[in-house]
C-alpha positions as CSV (number, residue, x, y, z in Angstrom):
1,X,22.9,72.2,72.7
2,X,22.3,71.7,68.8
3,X,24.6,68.6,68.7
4,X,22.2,66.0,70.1
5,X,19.4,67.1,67.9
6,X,21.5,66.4,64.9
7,X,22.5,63.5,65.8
8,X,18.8,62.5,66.6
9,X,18.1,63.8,63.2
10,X,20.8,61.7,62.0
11,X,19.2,58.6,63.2
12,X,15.8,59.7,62.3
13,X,17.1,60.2,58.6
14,X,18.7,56.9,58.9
15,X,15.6,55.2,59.6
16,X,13.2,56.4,57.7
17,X,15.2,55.9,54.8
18,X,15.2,52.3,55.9
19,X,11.8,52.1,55.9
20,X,11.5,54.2,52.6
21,X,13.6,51.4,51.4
22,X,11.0,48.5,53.0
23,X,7.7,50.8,51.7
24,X,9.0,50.6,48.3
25,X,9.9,47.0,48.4
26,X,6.4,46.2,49.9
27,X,4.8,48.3,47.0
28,X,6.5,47.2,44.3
29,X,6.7,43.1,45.5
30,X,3.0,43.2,44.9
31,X,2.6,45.4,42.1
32,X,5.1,42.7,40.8
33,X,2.9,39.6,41.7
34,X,-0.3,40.8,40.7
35,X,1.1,42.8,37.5
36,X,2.6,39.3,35.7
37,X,3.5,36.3,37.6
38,X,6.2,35.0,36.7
39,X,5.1,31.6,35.0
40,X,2.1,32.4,32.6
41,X,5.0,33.3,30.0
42,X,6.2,30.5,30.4
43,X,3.2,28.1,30.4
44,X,1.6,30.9,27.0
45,X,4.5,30.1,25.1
46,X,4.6,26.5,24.9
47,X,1.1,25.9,23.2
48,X,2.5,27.6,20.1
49,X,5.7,25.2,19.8
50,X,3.1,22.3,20.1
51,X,0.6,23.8,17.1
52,X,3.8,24.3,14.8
53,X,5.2,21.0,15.3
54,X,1.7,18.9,14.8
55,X,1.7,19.8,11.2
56,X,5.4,18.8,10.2
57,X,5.0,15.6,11.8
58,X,1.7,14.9,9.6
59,X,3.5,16.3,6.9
60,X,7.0,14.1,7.3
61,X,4.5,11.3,7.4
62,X,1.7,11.7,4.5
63,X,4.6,11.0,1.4
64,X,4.0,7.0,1.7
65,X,1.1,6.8,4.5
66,X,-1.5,6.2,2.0
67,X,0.3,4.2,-0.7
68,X,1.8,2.1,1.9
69,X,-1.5,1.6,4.0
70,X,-2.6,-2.1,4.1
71,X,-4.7,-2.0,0.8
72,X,-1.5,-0.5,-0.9
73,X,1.0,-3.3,0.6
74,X,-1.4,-5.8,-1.1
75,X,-1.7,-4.7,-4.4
76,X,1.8,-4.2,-4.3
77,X,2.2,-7.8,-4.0
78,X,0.1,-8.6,-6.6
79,X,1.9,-6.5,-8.7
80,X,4.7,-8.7,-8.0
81,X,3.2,-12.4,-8.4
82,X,1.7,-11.4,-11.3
83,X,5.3,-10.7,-12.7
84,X,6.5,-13.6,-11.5
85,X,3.5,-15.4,-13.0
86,X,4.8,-14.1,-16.1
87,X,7.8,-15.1,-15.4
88,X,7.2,-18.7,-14.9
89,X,5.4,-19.2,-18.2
90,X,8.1,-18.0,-20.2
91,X,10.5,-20.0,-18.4
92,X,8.0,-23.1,-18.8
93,X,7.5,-22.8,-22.5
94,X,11.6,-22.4,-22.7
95,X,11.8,-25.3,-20.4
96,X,9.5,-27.6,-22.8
97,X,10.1,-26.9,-26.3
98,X,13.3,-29.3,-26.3
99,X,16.8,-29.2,-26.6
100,X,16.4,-28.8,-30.9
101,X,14.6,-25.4,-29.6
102,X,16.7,-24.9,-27.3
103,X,20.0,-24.8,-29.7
104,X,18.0,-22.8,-32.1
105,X,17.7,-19.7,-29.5
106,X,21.6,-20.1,-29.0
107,X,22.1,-21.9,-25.7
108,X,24.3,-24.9,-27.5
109,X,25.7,-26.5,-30.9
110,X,22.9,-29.3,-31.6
111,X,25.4,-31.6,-33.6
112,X,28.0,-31.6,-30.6
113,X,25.5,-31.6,-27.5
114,X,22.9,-33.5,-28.7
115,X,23.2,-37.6,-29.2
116,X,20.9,-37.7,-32.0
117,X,21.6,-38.0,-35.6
118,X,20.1,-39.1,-38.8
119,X,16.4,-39.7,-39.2
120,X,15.9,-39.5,-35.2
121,X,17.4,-36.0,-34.7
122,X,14.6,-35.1,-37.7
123,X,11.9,-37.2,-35.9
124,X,12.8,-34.8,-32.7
125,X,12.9,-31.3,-34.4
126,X,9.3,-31.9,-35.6
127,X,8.0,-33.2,-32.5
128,X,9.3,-30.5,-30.3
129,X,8.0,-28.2,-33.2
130,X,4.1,-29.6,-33.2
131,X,4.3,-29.6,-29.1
132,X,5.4,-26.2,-28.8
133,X,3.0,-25.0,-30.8
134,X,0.2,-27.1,-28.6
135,X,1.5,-25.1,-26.1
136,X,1.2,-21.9,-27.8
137,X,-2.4,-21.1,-26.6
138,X,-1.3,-21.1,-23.1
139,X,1.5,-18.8,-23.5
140,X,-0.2,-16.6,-25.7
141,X,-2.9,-16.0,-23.7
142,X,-1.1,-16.0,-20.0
143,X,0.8,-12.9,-21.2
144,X,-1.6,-10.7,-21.9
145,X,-3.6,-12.1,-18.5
146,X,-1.1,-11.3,-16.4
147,X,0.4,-8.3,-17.6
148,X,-3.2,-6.6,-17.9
149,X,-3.8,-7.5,-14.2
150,X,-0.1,-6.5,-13.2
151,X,-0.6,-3.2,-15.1
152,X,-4.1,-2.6,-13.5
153,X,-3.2,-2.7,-9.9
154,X,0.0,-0.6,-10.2
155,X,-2.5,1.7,-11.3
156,X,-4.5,1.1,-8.5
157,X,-1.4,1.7,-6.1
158,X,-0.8,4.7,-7.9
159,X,-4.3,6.5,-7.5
160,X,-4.2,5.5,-3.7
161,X,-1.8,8.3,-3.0
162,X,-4.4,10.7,-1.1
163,X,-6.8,9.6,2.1
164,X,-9.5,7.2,1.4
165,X,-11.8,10.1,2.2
166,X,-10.5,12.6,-0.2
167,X,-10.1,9.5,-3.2
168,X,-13.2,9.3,-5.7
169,X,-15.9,7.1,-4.5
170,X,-16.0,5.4,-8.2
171,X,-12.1,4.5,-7.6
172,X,-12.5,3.0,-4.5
173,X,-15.4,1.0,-5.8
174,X,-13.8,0.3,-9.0
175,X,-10.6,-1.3,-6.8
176,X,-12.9,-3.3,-5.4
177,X,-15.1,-4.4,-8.1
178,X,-11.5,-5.6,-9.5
179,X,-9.8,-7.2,-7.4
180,X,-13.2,-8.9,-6.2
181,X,-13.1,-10.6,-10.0
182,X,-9.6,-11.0,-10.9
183,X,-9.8,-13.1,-7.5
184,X,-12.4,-15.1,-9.3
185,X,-10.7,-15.0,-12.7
186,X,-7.6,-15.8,-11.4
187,X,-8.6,-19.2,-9.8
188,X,-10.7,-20.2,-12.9
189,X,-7.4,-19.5,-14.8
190,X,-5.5,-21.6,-13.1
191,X,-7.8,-24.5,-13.4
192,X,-8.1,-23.8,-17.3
193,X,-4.6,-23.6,-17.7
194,X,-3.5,-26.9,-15.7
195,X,-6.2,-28.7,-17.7
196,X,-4.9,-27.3,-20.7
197,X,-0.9,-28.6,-19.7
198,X,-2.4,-31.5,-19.1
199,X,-4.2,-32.3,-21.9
200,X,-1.3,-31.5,-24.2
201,X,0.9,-33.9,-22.5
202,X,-1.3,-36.6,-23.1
203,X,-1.3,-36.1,-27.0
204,X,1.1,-38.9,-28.5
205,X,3.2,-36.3,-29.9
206,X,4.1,-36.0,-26.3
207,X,4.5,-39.4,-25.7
208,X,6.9,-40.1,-28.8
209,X,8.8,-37.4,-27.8
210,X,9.3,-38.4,-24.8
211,X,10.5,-42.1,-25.7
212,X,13.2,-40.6,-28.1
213,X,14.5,-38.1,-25.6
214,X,14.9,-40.9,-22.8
215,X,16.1,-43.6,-25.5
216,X,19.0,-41.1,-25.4
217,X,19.2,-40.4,-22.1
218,X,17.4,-37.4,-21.4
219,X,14.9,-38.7,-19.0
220,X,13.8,-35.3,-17.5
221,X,11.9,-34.7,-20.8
222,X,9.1,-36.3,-19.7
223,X,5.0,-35.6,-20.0
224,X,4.7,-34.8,-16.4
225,X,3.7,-31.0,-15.2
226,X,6.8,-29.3,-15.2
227,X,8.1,-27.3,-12.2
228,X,7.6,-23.8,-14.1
229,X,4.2,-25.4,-15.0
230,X,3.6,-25.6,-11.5
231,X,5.4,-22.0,-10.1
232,X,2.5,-20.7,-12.7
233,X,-0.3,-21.9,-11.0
234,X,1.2,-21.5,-7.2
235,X,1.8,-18.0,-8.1
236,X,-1.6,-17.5,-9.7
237,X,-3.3,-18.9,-6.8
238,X,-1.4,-16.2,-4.2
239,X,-2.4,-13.4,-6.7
240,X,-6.2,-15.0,-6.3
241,X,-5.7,-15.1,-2.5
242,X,-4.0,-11.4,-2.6
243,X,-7.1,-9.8,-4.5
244,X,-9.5,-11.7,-2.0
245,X,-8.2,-9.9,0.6
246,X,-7.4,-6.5,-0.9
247,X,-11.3,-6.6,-1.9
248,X,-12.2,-7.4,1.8
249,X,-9.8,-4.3,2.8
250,X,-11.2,-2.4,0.3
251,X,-14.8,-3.2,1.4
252,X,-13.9,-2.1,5.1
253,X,-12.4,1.4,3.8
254,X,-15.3,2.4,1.6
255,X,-17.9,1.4,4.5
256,X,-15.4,4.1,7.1
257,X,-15.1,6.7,4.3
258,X,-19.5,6.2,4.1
259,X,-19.6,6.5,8.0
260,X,-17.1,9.4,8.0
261,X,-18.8,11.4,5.3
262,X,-22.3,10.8,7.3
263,X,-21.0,12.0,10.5
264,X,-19.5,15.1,8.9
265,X,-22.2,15.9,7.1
266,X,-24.1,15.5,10.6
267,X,-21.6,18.2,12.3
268,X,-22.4,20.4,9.5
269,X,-25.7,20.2,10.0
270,X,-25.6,21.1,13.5
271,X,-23.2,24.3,12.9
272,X,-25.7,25.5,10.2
273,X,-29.0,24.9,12.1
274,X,-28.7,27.6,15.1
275,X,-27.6,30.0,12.4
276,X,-30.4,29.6,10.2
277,X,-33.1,30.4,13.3
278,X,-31.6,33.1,15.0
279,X,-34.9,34.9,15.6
280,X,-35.6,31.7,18.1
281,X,-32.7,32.1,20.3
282,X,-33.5,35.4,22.2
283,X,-37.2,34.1,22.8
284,X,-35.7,31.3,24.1
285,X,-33.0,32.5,26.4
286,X,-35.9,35.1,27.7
287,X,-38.2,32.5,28.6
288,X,-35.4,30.4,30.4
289,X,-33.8,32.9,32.0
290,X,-33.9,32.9,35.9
């Protein structure tokens, strides 16, 4: 008689500990969904990863931003036409001051290279003597030209190593004042300079010289503009055309830097103005309220 109760029992115990088994997974499935679910984790620790890596990329790419922005590429190029205008008019007073100069500066023996003798190879020394001092002026004065503008806008790439907006307003007009007159200067150079070439080659020193030298067969000393002559005055003219545009560039950055400063100033403005009237707001949001 007390086996089948057990038994009973047995299956009783059974089951409810089944359904123990199913209360306590239906309590604690939801206490699991609406404790945490399972993706905001997730999605809340991404936005930090993003925040770190926005300053190292702005910071990997601010070391030659600015000095290699477009205004920076150009006076870099000027830099380096003004050099080679330098260049050229050392080569061209080399070039022109004769082979008796020439062999005085060590590049040959004059008595075994050179055809002349006597009172010609005299004549020759004091011609290429009185023209190379014609052509002093020009030398003389296209150094210092050159170097001084060459000098003055590596210092200009050199101070454009921060934003536009963070540079002094008196550099930025100061680059532009510059280059807006050494494009000016430059071309007015040029022309003074090939007039000046010109004009010296038309002396009859130049002339007598060059009838000895091609009585001997050196033909390529002639009166003509010589090719370093002409590199000078190429070059010049892309250093004039270089500082017309970095002035143009220049121009365009100092009218953003104006508008940028403006709008700021505008935003700042607009922060500031509810905070200086805050006995205004509560009237306000009483009289609107619905």
């Amino acid at each position: 008689m007390s086996r089948p109760p057990r038994s009973n029992r047995g299956h009783r115990e059974r089951n409810g500990d089944h359904r123990q088994y199913r209360d306590e997974d239906r309590r604690s499935s939801p206490d699991r969904s609406s404790s945490r679910p399972p993706y905001y984790p997730r999605e809340a620790d991404q936005p930090p990863k993003h925040v770190r890596d926005v300053p190292r990329v702005e910071h990997s790419e601010s070391k030659c931003t600015h000095i290699c922005s477009r205004r920076g590429i150009v006076l870099i190029c000027a830099v380096l036409t003004n050099s080679l205008v330098l260049i050229c008019l050392v080569a061209a007073q080399m070039v022109t001051s004769g082979l008796s100069s020439s062999a005085g500066l060590g590049g040959f023996n004059i008595n075994s290279n050179f055809n002349l003798q006597g009172t010609e190879l005299q004549q020759v020394r004091d011609l290429d003597m009185q023209y190379s001092q014609m052509r002093a002026p020009g030398i003389y004065g296209g150094i210092p030209f050159s170097l001084t503008f060459g000098v003055v806008s590596l210092l200009f790439v050199v101070a454009g190593n921060k934003p536009p907006h963070r540079m002094s307003q008196k550099l930025l007009v100061g680059a532009l004042v510059f280059q807006a007159v050494g494009a000016v200067v430059y071309v007015v150079a040029v022309g003074l300079y090939l007039h000046f070439i010109i004009g010296v080659n038309a002396t009859d020193v130049c002339k007598r010289r060059e009838r000895l030298y091609a009585r001997n067969g050196y033909t390529w000393m002639s009166c003509d503009v010589s090719g370093a002559d002409a590199g000078v005055a190429l070059f010049a003219l892309i250093t004039a055309i270089l500082y017309t545009a970095g002035a143009i560039l220049t121009f365009q950055t100092i009218r953003g830097v104006k508008r940028y400063l403006q709008e700021r100033k505008r935003r700042d403005a607009e922060r500031q103005h509810p905070q200086s009237q805050p006995q205004r707001v509560p009237m306000r949001a009483e009289t609107t309220s619905v």
